[in-house]
C-alpha positions as CSV (number, residue, x, y, z in Angstrom):
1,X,123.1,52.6,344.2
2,X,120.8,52.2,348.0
3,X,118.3,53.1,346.1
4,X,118.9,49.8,343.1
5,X,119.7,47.7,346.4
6,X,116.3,48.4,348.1
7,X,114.6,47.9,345.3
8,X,116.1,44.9,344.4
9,X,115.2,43.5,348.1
10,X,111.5,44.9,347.4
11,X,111.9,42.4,344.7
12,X,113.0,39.7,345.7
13,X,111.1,40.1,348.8
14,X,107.9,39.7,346.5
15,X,109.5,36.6,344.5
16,X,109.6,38.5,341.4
17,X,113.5,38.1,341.0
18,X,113.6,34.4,340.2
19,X,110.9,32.2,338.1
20,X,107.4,32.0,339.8
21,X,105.8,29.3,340.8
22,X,102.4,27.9,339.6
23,X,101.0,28.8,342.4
24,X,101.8,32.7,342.2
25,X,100.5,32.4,338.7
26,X,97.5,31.2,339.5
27,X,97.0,33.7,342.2
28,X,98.0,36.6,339.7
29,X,95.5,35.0,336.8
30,X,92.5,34.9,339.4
31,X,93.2,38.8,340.7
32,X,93.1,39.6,336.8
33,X,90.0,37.8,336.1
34,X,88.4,39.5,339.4
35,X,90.1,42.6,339.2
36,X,86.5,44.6,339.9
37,X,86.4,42.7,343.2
38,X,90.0,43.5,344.6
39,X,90.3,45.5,347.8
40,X,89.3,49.3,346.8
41,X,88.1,48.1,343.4
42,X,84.8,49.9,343.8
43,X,86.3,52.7,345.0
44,X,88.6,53.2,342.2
45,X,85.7,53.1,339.9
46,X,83.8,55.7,341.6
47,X,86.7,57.9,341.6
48,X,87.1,57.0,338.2
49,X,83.6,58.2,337.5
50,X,84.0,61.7,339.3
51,X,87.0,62.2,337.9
52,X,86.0,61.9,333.9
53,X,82.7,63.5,334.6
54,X,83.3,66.5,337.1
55,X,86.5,68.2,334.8
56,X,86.4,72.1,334.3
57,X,84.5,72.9,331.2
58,X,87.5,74.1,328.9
59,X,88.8,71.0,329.4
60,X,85.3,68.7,328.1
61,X,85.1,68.0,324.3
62,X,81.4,67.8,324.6
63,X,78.5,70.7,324.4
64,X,76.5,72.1,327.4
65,X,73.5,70.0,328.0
66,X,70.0,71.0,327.7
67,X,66.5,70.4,328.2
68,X,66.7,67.3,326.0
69,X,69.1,65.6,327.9
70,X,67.0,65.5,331.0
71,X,65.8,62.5,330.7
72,X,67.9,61.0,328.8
73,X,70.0,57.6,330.1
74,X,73.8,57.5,331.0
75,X,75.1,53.6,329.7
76,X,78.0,52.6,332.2
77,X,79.6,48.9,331.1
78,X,80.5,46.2,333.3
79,X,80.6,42.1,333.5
80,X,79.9,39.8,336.2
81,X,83.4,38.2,337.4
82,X,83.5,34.9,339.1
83,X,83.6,36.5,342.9
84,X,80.3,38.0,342.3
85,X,78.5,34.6,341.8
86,X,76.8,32.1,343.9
87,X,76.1,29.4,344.4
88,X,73.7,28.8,341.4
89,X,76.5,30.3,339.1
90,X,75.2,33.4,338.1
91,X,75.4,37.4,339.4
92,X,74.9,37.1,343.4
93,X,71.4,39.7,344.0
94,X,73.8,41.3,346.7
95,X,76.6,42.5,344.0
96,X,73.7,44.5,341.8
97,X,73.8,47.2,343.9
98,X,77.4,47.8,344.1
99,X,77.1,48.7,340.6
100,X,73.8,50.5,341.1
101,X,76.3,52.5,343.2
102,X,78.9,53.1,340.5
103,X,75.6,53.7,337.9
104,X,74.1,56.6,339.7
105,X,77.2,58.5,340.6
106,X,78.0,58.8,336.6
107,X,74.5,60.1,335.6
108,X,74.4,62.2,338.6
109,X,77.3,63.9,337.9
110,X,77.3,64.2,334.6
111,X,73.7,65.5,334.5
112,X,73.8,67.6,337.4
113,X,76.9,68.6,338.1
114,X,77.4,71.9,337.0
115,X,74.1,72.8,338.7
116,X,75.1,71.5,342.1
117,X,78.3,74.0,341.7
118,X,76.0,76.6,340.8
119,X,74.5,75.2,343.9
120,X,76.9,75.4,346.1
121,X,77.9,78.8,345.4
122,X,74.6,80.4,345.8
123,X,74.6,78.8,349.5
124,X,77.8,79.3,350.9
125,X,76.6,81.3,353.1
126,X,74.2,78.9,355.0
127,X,75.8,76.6,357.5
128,X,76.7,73.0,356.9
129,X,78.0,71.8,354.2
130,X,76.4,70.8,350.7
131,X,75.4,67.0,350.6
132,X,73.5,64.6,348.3
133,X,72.0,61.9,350.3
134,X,70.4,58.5,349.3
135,X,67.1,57.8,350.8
136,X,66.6,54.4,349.6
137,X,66.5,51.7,346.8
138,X,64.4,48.8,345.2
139,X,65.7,46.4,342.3
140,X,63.0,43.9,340.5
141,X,64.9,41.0,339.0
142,X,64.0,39.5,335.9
143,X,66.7,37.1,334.1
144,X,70.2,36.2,335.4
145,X,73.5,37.2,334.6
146,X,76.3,34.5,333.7
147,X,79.4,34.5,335.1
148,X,81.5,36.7,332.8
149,X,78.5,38.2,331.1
150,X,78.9,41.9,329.9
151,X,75.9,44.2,330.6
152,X,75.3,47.2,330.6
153,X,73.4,49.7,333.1
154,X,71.4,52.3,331.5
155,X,70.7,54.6,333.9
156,X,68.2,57.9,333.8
157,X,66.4,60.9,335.5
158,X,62.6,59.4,336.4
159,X,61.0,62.2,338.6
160,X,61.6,64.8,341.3
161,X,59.3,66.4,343.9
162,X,60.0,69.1,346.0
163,X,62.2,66.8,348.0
164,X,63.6,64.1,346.4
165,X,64.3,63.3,343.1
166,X,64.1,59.4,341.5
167,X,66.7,57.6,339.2
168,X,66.1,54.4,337.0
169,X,68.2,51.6,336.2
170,X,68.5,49.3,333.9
171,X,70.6,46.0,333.5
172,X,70.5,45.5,330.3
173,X,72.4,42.4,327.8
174,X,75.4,44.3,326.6
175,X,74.7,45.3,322.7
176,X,71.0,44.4,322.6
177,X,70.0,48.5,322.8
178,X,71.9,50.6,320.2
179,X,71.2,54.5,321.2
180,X,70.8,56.7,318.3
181,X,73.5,58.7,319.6
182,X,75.7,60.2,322.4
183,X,74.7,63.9,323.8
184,X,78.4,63.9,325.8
185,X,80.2,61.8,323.0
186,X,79.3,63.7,319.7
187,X,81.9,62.1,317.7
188,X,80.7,58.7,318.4
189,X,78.0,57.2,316.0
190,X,75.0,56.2,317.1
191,X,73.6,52.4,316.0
192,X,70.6,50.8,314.6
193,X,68.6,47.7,316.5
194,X,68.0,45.4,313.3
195,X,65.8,42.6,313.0
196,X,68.4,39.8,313.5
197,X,69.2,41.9,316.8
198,X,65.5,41.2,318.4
199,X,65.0,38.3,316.6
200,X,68.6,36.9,318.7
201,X,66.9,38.2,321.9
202,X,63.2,37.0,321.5
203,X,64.7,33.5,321.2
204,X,66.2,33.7,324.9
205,X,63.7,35.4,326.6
206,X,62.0,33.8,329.8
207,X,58.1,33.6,330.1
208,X,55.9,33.5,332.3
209,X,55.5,30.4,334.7
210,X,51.2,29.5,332.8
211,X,52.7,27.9,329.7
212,X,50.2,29.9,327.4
213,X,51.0,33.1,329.2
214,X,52.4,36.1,326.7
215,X,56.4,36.4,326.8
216,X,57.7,38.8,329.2
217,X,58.3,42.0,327.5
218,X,61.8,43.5,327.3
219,X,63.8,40.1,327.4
220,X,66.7,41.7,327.6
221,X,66.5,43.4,330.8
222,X,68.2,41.4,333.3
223,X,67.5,43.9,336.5
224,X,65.5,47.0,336.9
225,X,65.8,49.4,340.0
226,X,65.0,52.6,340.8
227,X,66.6,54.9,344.1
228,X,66.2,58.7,345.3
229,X,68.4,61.4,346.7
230,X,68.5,64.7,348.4
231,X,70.4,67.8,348.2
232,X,70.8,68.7,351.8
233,X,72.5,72.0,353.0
234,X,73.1,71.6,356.6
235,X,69.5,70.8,358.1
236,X,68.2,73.3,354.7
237,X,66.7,70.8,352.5
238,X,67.5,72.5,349.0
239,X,64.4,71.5,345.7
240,X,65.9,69.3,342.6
241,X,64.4,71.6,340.4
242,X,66.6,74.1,341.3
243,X,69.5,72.1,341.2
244,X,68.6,70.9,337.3
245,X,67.6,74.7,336.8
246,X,71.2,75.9,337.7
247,X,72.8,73.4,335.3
248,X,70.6,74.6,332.4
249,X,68.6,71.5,332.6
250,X,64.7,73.0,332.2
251,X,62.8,74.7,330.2
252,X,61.4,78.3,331.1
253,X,58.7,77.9,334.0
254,X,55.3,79.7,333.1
255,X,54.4,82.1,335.7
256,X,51.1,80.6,336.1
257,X,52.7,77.3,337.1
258,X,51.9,76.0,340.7
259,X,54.6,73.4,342.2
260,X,53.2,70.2,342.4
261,X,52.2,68.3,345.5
262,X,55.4,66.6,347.2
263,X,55.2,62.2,347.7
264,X,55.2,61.3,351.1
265,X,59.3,60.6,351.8
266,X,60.5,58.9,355.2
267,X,63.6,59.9,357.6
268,X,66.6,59.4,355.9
269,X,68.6,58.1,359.4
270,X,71.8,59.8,359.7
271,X,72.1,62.4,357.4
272,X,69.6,64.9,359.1
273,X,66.5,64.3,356.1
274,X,63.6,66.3,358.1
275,X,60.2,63.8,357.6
276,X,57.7,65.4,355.6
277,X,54.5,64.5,356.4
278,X,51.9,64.5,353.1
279,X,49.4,62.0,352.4
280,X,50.3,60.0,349.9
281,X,47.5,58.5,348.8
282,X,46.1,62.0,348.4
283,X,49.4,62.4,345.9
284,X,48.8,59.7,344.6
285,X,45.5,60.6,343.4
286,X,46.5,63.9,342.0
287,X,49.5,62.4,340.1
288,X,46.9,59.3,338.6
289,X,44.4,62.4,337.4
290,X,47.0,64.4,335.8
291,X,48.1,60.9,333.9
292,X,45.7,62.1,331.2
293,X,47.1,64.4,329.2
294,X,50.6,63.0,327.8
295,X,53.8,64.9,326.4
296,X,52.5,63.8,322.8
297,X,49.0,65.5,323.6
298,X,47.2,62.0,323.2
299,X,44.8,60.0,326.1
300,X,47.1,58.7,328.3
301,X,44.0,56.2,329.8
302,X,46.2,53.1,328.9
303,X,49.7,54.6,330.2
304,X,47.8,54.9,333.9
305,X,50.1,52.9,336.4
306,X,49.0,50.4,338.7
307,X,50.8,48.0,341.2
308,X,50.0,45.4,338.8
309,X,51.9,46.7,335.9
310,X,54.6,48.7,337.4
311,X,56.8,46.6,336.8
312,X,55.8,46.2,333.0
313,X,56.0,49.9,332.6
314,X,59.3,50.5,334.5
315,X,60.8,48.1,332.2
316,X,59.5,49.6,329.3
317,X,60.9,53.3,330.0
318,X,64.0,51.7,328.2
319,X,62.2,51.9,325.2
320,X,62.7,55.9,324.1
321,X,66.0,55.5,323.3
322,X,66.2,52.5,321.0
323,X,66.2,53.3,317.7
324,X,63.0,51.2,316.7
325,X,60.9,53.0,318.9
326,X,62.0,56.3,318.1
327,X,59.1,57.1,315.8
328,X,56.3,57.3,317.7
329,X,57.8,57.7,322.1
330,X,57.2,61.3,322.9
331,X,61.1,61.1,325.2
332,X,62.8,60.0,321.8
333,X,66.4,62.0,321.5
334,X,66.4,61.0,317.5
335,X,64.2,61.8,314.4
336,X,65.2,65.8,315.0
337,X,64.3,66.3,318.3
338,X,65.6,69.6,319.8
339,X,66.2,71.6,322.6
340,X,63.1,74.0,321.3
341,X,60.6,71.1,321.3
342,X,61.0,70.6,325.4
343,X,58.9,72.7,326.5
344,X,58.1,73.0,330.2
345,X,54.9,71.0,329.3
346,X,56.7,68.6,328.1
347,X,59.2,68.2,330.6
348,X,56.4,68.6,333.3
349,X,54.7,65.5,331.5
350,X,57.1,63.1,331.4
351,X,57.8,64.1,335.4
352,X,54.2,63.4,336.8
353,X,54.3,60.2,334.5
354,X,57.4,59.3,336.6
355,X,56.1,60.3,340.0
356,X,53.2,58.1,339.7
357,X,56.1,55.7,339.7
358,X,57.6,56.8,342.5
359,X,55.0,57.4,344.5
360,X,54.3,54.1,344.6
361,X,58.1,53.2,345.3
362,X,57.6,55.6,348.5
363,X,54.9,53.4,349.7
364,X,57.4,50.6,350.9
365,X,57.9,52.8,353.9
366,X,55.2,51.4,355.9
367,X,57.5,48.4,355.9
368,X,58.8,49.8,359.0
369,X,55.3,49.3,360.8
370,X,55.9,45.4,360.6
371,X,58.9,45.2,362.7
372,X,58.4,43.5,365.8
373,X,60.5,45.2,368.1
374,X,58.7,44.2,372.0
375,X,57.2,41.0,373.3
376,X,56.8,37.6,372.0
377,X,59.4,35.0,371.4
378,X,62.3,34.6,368.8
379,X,63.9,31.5,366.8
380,X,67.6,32.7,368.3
381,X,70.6,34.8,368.0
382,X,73.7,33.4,366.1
């Protein structure tokens, strides 16, 4: 009987015991239509994440992954509620990356997470504890995102080094890709992009500001960012290859293989990242000359990367896993591909194609040179 009585107080303590007013309605209708931007909201979704993606593996429904997956693109779904638009009506640039936050937890996790138990283990006995730490992020906009919009981010494995390694991510219009099929969902069915489908999207897609300039590729593509992390033990700074190697991830290594050259990577401040000092346009170079053999065996001359078309190319690494470009991409999942074709050349391929990439990415740490920090005179403080 307390027990009824306090809850009845509760109750009528919130209003709930008698007919709300319009007010209270209104204020419960615009927390439903906002609910991603409530107090703890983004919290709750990366909990959400961790939770579907780290369970023990008697209780998954899905097959170990393998080589093929690698590279292969985690969709998380989302819309653009009213709170995360400005003041021109569309997705604020500042709310992107809360999702990029939400994006890369579910493809890290899901792609790497048994390796960074297998991890973990193997180093228990070093000090510290295990941490994966992110050293920093770009986003390239492209088209804008309505209020109320659904998208979706397609998120994938670009590259490692012996340091770091790099993550894409693509906003993308929700339903204009169809994958083929779902590596962690086998019992869904995969779709097909038809005609209608691009012809829909080709009619809405923004050009180029010279009138007679060619339409920008990849219309719908909203946003495009890429980020990179570190597995840290303590101050022991632990190779992404060996993470993806513990959770079955590559290939065998040939004995005759020799690691790669690292890109230059600054300071990550706060979470103990020790500097490594490499010249990278010396990487660069080495990456660019090793650009010429792809994973498909063919010239690569006219997949070489430049600052000038970065951005093209970035955008077009969605491409692999739509259906209509399945035939001919070497990092196509469909049309039979199998664990046995990924070799480590293969593998090692499509990585240097991506460090070229994020080399160049690395490069936007000599920001830090034009920060005035002594001398000369300021607008104000306010």
């Amino acid at each position: 009987m307390a027990l009824s009585s306090s809850v009845l107080v509760l109750l009528n303590r919130l209003g709930l015991t008698h007919r709300p007013s319009i007010w209270k309605l209104l204020a419960i209708l615009f927390a439903l239509l906002n609910l991603k931007n409530l107090p703890f909201a983004w919290h709750l979704r990366l909990l959400k994440s961790f939770i579907i993606h780290t369970r023990p593996p008697h209780l998954r429904l899905a097959r170990a992954l393998g080589p093929s997956a690698l590279f292969a693109p985690m969709i998380t779904a989302s819309r653009s509620p009213l709170l995360e638009c400005d003041y021109n009506l569309h997705k604020s640039n500042s709310t992107y990356f809360s999702d990029f936050d939400v994006a890369r937890l579910e493809i890290l996790t899901s792609l790497a997470g048994p390796g960074i138990d297998a991890t973990r283990r193997e180093l228990a006995s070093e000090p510290g504890s295990f941490g994966i730490f992110l050293g920093g992020v770009h986003m390239n906009f492209r088209r804008e995102i309505k209020p109320y919009e659904g998208f979706e981010m397609w998120t994938r494995l670009l590259s490692w080094d012996r340091k770091w390694f790099y993550g894409v991510t693509h906003f993308v219009k929700k339903g204009a890709v169809k994958p083929t099929g779902y590596l962690l969902q086998p019992w869904k069915k995969g779709g097909k992009t038809t005609t209608s489908d691009a012809n829909e999207h080709d009619t809405n897609m923004t050009t180029n500001a010279d009138a007679t300039a060619n339409p920008i590729p990849q219309p719908f593509i909203f946003a495009s960012g890429i980020s990179k992390y570190v597995f840290k033990k303590g101050r022991l700074t632990i190779p992404p290859e060996r993470v993806f190697r513990n959770a079955g991830l590559l290939p065998p290594k040939p004995a005759e293989h020799v690691t790669p050259p690292m890109t230059e990577t600054p300071n990550v401040e706060g979470a103990g990242v020790d500097s490594v000092a490499t010249d990278a346009t010396t990487t660069a170079t080495t990456v660019a000359d090793t650009l010429h053999v792809t994973a498909a065996g063919k010239d690569a001359d006219t997949n070489i990367i430049t600052p000038e078309n970065a951005s093209e190319i970035l955008a077009k690494s969605l491409d692999p896993f739509t259906s209509k470009s399945s035939q001919s991409n070497p990092l196509s999942h469909a049309n039979g591909k199998r664990e046995a074709e990924w070799t480590w050349e293969r593998v090692e391929s499509e990585r240097v194609r991506g460090l070229r990439l994020a080399s160049m990415f690395n490069g936007l740490q000599d920001l830090n040179g034009e920060f005035v920090y002594e001398g000369g005179d300021v607008l104000g403080v306010y």
